[in-house]
Structures are given as structure tokens and as C-alpha cells.
C-alpha positions in Angstrom: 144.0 79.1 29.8 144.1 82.7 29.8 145.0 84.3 33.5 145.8 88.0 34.5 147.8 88.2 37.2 146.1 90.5 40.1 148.3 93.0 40.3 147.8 97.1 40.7 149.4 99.2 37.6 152.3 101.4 38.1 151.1 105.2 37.6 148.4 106.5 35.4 147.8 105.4 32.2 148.5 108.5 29.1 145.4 109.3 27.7 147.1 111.3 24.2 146.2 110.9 20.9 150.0 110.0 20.2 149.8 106.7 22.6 146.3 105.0 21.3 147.4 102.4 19.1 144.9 102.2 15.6 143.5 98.7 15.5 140.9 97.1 13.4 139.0 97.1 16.6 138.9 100.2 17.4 138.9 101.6 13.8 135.2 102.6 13.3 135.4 104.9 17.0 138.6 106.4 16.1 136.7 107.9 13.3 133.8 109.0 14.9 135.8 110.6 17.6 137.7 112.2 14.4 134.9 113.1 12.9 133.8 115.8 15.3 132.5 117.9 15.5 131.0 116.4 11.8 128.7 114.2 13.8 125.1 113.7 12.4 123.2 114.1 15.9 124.9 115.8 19.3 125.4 113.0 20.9 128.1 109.8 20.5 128.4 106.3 22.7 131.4 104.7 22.7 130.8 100.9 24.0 133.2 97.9 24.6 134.3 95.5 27.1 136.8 96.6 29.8 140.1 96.9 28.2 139.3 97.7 25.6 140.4 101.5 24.9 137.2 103.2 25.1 138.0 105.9 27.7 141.2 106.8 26.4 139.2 107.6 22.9 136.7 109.3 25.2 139.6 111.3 26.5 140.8 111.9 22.8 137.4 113.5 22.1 137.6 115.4 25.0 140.8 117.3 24.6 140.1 117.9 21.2 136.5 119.4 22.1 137.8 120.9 25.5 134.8 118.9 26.8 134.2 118.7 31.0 135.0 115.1 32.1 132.6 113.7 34.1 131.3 110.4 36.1 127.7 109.4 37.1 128.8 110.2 40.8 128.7 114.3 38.9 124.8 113.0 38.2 123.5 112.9 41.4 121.3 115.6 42.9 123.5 117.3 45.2 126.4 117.4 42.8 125.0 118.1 39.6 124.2 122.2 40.3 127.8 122.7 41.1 128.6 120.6 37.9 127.0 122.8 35.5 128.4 126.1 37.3 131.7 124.6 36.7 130.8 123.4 33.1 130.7 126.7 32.4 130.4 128.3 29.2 131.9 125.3 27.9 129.8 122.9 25.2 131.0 119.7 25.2 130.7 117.0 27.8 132.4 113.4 27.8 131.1 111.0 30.1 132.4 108.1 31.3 131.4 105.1 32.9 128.0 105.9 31.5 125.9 103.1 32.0 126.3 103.1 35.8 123.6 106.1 35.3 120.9 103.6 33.9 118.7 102.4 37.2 119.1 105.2 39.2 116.7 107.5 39.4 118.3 110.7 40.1 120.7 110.2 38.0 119.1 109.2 34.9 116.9 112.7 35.7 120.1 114.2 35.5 121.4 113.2 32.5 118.2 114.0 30.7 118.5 117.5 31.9 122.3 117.3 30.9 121.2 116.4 27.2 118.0 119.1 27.2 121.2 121.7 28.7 123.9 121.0 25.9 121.2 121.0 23.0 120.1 124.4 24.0 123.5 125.5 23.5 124.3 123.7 20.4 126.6 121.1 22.5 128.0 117.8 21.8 127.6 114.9 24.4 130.5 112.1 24.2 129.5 108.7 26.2 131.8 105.6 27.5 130.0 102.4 28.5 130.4 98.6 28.3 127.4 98.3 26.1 125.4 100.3 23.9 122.7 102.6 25.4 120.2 100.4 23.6 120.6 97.7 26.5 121.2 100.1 29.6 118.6 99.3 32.0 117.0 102.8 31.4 113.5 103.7 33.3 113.0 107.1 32.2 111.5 107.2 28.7 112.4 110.4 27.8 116.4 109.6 29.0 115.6 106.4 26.6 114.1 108.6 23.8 117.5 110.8 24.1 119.8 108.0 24.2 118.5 106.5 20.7 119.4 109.6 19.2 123.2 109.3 19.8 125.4 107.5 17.4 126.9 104.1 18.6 130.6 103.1 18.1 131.1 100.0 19.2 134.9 98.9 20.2 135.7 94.8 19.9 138.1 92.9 22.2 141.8 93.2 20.9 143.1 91.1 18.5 146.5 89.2 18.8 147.7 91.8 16.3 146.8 94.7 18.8 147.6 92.9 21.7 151.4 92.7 20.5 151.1 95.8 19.5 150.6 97.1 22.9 153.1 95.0 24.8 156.0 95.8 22.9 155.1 99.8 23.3 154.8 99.1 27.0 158.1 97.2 27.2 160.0 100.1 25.4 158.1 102.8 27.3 159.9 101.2 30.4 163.2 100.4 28.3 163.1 97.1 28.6 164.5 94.3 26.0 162.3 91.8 24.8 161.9 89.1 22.1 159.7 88.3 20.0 159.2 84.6 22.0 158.2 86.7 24.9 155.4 88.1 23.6 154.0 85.0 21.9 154.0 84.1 25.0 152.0 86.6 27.2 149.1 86.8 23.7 149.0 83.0 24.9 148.6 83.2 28.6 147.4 86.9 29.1 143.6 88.0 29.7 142.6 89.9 25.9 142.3 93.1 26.8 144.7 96.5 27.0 144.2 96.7 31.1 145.9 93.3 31.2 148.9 94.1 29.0 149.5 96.8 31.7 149.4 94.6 33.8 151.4 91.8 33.5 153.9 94.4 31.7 154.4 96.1 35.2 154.5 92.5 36.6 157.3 91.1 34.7 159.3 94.3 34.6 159.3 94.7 38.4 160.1 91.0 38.8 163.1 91.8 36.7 164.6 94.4 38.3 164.0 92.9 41.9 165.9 89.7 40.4 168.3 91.4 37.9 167.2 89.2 35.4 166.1 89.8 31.8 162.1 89.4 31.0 162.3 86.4 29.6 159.6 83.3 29.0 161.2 81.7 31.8 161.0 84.3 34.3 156.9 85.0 32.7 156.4 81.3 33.5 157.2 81.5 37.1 154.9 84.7 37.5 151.8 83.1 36.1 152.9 79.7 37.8 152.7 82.0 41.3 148.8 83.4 39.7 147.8 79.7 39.8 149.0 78.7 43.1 
């Protein structure tokens, strides 16, 4: 049964271009993100599950446009003037977190004025969410008429080839030795997505160190034998 352990990570997670690993599940966003500012409409959603890398491509897109990062708390109606003063004379927005704006009704006003702003200026709109804006509980129709103009990447759950990927990089970022028994291992056990390779990662090397032992199947056995208990 897949478990991940409830742990906090260790430090922020690098958003660069040189750390996203290139999977065949995120392969179609990668491109579109590439793509700009070659986009056929202003506007692009990038949707999958938690985990699964869709806010560090939105952070991608963002350096490379020098877009403003924002969050639907920006949406609201006593932050959003002070949002567009600080915007700025830039064009490009990335927003994450997006579909936490769908029910609210200040917020979705927001965001249609956020669209109506950017297209006046010839901007580009960047959007992360679990799910495409086509099922985001949207009540204003003219929000809804915006959001089926933008151009949906959607992002799959990591495969086991991704997955491995990503642990191995995390165990050399911290310089630590593993094999490849380990790792088979964690694909097995582990939750399927990138949060929880940080995760257990951070788990197993702290253990490690606080044991002065090697990570090792062993030593990952008695750390998800403590998640169950």
C-alpha cells in the first residue's frame, strides 16, 4: 500500500529550469511553457494533481516572461488595486493555485478584470490548478467565457520512470549514497507524486545522520513501519 510519511520538507524547493526533470508526463506543458510567447490565445492553464510539477513549470514560464506571481488571496478586493500598481508596466502574470478563485465572488470579478487588463496591453496570462478551468466551479459567465479561451496543458501523475528519476537527484543533491534496491523500494511504498519524493528523501536522510547509518532498505522499512503505527 502506498503511504507518505507526514513529515515537513527541509527548505524551499528550486523552481529553475535546470532542476525540472522532462518526463512523458509532463512533456506536452513543458512545451507550451516553451512555446511562449508563440501561444495561439493569451492565456495558458496548466492542470494536474498535487505533486505533480505544475507550479514549478508555472515558475519556469514566469522567469522567462518576467511575469508577477500571484495567488487568489492578490484577488480579493482590498488587495487587488495595490496588485496592479505593483504589476506595473509589466505583461505577463502567472497565477497559481488558480482554481481556489472559482466560487468566490470577488475574486472571480477580479480575475475577469485581470484578463480584460492584460489583453489591453497585449499580455499573456499563465494559470496553475488541479484541474482544468473547464470544471472550476465558475459563476460568472463572462470569467467562464474567458477561461475557455486559454489553452489547457494537462500534467499526469509521475510515472515509476519519473519517480526514480527524482529520488536519485534528491539523494545526490544532499550527497547521499544509494542503490539501486533503495529506490525500488520507495516507487513501491511511496505516495506517486514529486511532493512525496521530497518527502520521504528528507525523511530517510535525517534518519541517517541522527543514526550514522547508511539509507538503506532496512533503515526505509523502519521509517514507514513508524508511518503505520
Amino acid at each position: 500500500m502506498s503511504r507518505q510519511l507526514p513529515l515537513d520538507l527541509s527548505g524551499d524547493p528550486s523552481y529553475r529550469r535546470d532542476d525540472f526533470l522532462p518526463a512523458e508526463a509532463n512533456a506536452v506543458a513543458l512545451a507550451w511553457v516553451e512555446r511562449w510567447p508563440d501561444w495561439p490565445g493569451p492565456a495558458l492553464a496548466l492542470a494536474g494533481p498535487s505533486g505533480s510539477g505544475k507550479t514549478h513549470l508555472l515558475r519556469i514560464w514566469a522567469d522567462c516572461a518576467s511575469a508577477r506571481l500571484l495567488t487568489p488571496d492578490d484577488l480579493s478586493v482590498a488587495a487587488f488595486p495595490a496588485v496592479l500598481d505593483a504589476i506595473g508596466d509589466a505583461t505577463s502574470v502567472a497565477l497559481d493555485d488558480a482554481q481556489a478563485v472559482a466560487g468566490d465572488a470577488d475574486r472571480e470579478r477580479q480575475l475577469f478584470h485581470l484578463f480584460n487588463w492584460l489583453r489591453e496591453r497585449g499580455g499573456w496570462l499563465a494559470m496553475a490548478a488541479v484541474e482544468p478551468p473547464s470544471r472550476w466551479p465558475v459563476a460568472l459567465p463572462d470569467l467562464a467565457s474567458r477561461l475557455r479561451t486559454a489553452q489547457v496543458a494537462e500534467i499526469s501523475p509521475p510515472d515509476d520512470a519519473l519517480l526514480a528519476a527524482v529520488l536519485v537527484k534528491l539523494f545526490r543533491d544532499r550527497q547521499v549514497q544509494i542503490t539501486a534496491d533503495v529506490i525500488d523500494y520507495l516507487i513501491r511504498r511511496m505516495d506517486r507524486s514529486l511532493a512525496a519524493a521530497r518527502a520521504v528523501v528528507d525523511a530517510a536522510d535525517h534518519q541517517a545522520l541522527a543514526q550514522k547509518r547508511p539509507v538503506s532498505v532496512k533503515l526505509l522499512s523502519e521509517l514507514f513501519a513508524d508511518d503505520d503505527g
